[in-house]
N, C-alpha and C positions, 0 to 999 in steps of 0.2 A: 554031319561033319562040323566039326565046333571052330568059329569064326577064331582069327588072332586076333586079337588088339594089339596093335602098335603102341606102347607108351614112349614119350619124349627120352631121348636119349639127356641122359642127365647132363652138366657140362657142355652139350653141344650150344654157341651162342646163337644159332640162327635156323630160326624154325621153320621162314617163310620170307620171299621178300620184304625187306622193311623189317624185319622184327626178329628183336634179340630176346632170346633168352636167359633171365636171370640166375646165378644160384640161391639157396636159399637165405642165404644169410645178407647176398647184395640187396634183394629184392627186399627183404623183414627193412632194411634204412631207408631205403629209396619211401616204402610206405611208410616210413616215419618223418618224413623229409628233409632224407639228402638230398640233392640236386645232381651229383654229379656221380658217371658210370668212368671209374678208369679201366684205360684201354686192357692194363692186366686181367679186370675182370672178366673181358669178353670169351677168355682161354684161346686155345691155339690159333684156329681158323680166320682166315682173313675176313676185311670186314673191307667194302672199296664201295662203297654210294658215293657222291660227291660231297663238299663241305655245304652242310644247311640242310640236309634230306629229313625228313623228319622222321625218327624212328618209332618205333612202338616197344613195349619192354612187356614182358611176359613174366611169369613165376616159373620152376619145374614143371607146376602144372596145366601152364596155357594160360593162366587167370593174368588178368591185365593187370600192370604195374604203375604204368605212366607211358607220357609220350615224349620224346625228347626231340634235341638236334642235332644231328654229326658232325664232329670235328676230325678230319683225317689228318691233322698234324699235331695233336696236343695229348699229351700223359692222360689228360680228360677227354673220352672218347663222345660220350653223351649227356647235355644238359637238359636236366629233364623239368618240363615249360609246365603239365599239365599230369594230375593224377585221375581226373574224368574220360573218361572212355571216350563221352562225348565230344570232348572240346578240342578243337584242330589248332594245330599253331599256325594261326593267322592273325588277318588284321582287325578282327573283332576281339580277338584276346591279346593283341599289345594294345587298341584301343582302352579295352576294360582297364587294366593293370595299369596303364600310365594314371587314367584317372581317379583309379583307388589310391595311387602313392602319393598324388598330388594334393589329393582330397585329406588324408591323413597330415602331412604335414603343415596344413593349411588349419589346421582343427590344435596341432599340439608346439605349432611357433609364430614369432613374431616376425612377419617376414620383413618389416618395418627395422626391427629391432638387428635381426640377424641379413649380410647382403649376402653373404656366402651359406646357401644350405644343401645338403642331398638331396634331391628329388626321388631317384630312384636308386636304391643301392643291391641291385642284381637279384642274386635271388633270394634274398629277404620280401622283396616286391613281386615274385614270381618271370621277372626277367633276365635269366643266368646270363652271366657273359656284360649286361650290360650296367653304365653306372651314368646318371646324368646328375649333374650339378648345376646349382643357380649360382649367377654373379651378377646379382643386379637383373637389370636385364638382358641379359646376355646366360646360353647356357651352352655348355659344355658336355658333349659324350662321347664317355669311354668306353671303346669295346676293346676286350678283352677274346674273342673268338672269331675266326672267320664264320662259324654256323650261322653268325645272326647278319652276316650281309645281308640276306634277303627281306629280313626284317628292317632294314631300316627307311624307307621312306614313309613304311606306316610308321613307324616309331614317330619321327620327324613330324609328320601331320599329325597326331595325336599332340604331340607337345604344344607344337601352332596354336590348336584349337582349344589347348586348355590355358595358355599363357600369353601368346600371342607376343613371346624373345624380339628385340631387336636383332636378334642373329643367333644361328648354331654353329659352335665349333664341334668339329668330329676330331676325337683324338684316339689311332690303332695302334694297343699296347699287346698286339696277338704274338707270345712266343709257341716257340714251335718243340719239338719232342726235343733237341738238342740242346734246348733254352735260350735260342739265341732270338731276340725280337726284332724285327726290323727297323730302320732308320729311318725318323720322319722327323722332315726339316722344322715343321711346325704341324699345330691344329688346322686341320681344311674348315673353312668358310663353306658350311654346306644349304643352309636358308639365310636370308637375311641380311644386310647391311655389314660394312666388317667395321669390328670396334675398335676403339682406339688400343695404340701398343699397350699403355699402361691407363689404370683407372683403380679409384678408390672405392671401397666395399666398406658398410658398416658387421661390427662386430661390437655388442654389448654398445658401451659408447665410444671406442675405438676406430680408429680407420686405417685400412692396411688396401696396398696396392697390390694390382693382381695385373696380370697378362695371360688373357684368354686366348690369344693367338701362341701360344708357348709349345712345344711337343710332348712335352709331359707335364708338371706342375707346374701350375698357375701362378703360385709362390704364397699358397694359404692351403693348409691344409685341414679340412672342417674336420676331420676324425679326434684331432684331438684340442677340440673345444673346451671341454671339458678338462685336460691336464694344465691348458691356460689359464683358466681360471681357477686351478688350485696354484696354479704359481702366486696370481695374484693375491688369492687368500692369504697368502704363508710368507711371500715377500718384505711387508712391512719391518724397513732399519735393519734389512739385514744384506750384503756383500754377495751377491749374486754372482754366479758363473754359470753361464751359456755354452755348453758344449754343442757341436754340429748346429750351430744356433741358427745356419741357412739365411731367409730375409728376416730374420728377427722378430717375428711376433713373439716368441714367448718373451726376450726381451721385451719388447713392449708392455708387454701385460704383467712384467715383473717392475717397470718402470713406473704403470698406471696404480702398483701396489702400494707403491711409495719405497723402494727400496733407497738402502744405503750407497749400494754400487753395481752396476752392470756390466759385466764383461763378456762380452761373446766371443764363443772359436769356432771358423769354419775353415777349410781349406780354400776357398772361391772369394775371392776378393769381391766378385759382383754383388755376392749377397748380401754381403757388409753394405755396398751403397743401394742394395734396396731397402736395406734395415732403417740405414739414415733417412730414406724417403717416407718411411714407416711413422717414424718419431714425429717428422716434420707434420705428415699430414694429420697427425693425432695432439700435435700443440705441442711438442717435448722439444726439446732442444736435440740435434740429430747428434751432434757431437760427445752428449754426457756421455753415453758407453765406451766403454774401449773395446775398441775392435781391433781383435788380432787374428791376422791369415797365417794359418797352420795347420798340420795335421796335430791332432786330438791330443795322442799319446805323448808326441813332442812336447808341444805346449805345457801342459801335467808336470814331464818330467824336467821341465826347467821350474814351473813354481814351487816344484821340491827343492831345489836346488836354491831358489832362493829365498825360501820358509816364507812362500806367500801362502795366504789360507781365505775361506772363504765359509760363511754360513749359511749357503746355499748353493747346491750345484745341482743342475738341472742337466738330464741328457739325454738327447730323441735321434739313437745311430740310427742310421741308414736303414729299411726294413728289410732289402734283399741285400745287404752286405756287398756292395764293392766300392765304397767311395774311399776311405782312408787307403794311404799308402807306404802302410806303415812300416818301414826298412824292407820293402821291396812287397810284403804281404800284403794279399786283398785282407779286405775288413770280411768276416761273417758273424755276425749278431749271434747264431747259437752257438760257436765254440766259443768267441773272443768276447762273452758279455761278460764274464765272471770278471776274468781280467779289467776291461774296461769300470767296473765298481770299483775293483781296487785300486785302477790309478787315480779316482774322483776320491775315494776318500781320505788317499793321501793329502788331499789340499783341505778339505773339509773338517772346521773342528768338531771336535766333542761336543755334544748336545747340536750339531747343525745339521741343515735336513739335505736329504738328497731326495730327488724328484726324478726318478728313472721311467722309461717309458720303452717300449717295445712294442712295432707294429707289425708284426710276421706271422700269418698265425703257424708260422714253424716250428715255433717257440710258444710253448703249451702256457699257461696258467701256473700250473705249477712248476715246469723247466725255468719258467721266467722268476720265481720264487725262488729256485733251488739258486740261481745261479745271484741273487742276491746274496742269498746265505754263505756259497762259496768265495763272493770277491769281499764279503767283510771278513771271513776267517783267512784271505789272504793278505788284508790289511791290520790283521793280529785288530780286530773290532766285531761291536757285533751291531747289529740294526733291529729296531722296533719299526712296523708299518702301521704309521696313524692314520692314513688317511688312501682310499683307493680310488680312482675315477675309471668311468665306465667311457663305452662309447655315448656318444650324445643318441637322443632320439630319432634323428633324423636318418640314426643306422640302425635300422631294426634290424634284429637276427631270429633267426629260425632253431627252436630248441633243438629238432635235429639235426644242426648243421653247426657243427661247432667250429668249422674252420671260419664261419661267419665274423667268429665275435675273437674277431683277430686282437684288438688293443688291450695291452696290460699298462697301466698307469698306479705308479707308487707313491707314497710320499712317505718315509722315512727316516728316525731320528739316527744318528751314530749317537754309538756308546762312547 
């Protein structure tokens, strides 16, 4: 009597406690590495371990994938920590991973030079979900998932032992399937002494104040280190404008260029006086820029009105799109960028540059191209991009993981 073989039902996510089955084509990224399983992938069947379980990932045909960890409330169901059969997600592999990331940025910066760096930037460094930054001494972690509670006191003790912080702040940025993220009054004080409200960081020969006790941004944002410093490159004698200019570093670094004139727009009047604490602590006078509180598009559509222009307009919108509130509409960076080009270049003359920046990685490479091209043909202009910036070193990305390498940074002539 000739035996059945059972083979895997295709499609079915779950083979065996703990462990999902891939399709073929999820499984072909994940080994090229993606990091993350969405929940759509999983197909029909429900999936209920707790948040943090560690799963296992399979191909059609049984063969191991990776090992991940569950998230039961996010569009991302499984971050996957490990492509070795062998290796558990424990505290010997956030131990390793902290001290390889450490170890790497300690080989390609000047930690002297820079007080603000990435330490670990999720899974670039093989720790999804998680993002740690230096300020001084004092550092800061972002998680981004409930799956990695469990990890955190090894996290925490690995950091200890390779840095030995005056303090960690823990900052939970976990939204959930409906997008909504929860409200935290601040960073929790989780090792170590608690820092002062505000304190100064060096950057290049720069000083910018930060508050690491804050709930979300510290008020420096290291990703885009690099579009600062082509502000500064491109600056010199020329009438600067600062859109969503926040606490004013690129001000700053447009001021340290030697510019003609700085103008910054935010809607947050706070940020304008952390701007001027910016200035001061870097030797500038706090007062040269003119700081005006408004939203974006307002502001724009009055220096049209009264033929103010400028030879350089810099602008870094909001990445998840809801801070402008503009005649009753949220802001979103992938419908409203085209637009937003064409009201900068209405104040921007001919031959002046525009410095656009976009940090979503929603907005593709080339949408973020396309949608240049569309707001200078709705400015009746066209643009040349001379100059690109990347993310800095200190955010490495993963070839197969393109949502990684979220920053697009431009610098472009009008016609």
């Amino acid at each position: 009597m000739r035996r059945t073989v059972r083979r895997p039902v295709r499609g079915a996510p779950i083979v065996r406690k703990n462990t999902v089955r891939l399709s073929g084509d999820v499984a072909s990224r994940i080994r090229s590495g993606h990091p993350w399983v969405y929940r759509e992938a999983l197909g029909p069947r429900p999936m209920s371990p707790e948040p943090g379980t560690s799963i296992e990932l399979v191909d059609e045909d049984g063969e191991f994938v990776g090992r991940g960890l569950y998230d039961s409330d996010s569009t991302i169901a499984l971050r996957v920590f490990t492509r070795s059969p062998e290796r558990m997600i424990d505290g010997t592999l956030i131990r390793d991973r902290v001290r390889g990331a450490i170890a790497l940025r300690k080989k390609i910066l000047d930690f002297e030079k820079l007080g603000c760096v990435r330490l670990i930037n999720a899974e670039a460094d093989g720790l999804p979900g998680i993002v740690v930054e230096r300020y001084g001494d004092y550092l800061v972690v972002q998680l981004f998932t409930t799956a990695v509670a469990n990890l955190r006191e090894d996290l925490y003790n690995a950091l200890e032992a390779e840095l030995k912080p005056i303090a960690i702040y823990e900052q939970r940025r976990y939204r959930s399937l409906g997008g909504e993220a929860p409200r935290q009054p601040g960073a929790d004080l989780v090792r170590g002494t608690p820092a002062p409200v505000e304190f100064e960081v060096s950057e290049d020969d720069l000083k910018i104040v930060v508050d690491v006790t804050a709930p979300l941004s510290t008020g420096l944002f290291a990703d885009l280190r690099e579009g600062r410093r082509a502000v500064r490159q491109w600056a010199k004698n020329r009438r600067v404008l600062n859109l969503f200019s926040y606490t004013g570093a690129i001000s700053l670094y447009a001021q340290a260029g030697d510019a003609a004139e700085v103008v910054a727009v935010d809607v947050a009047a706070k940020a304008h006086a952390r701007a001027r604490k910016n200035f001061a602590a870097s030797g500038f006078d706090p007062e040269k820029p003119e700081h005006i509180v408004g939203d974006v598009f307002k502001v724009l559509a009055r220096f049209v009105e009264r033929s103010r222009t400028f030879d350089m307009v810099v602008l870094d919108p909001p990445a998840f799109a809801s801070a402008a509130a503009r005649g009753g509409k949220p802001w979103s960076a992938v419908r409203d960028y085209a637009e937003l080009i064409a009201a900068s270049l209405e104040v921007l003359v001919p031959g002046g540059l525009l410095i656009a920046a976009s940090s979503t990685h929603k907005m593709s490479a080339s949408d973020f191209e396309l949608a240049l091209a569309d707001g200078a043909q709705m400015a009746r202009t066209q643009l040349q991009i001379i100059d690109r910036r990347p993310l800095p070193p200190d955010f490495p990305t993963l070839p197969g993981f393109p949502e990684g390498n979220y920053l697009k940074v431009a610098v472009a002539v009008r016609g």
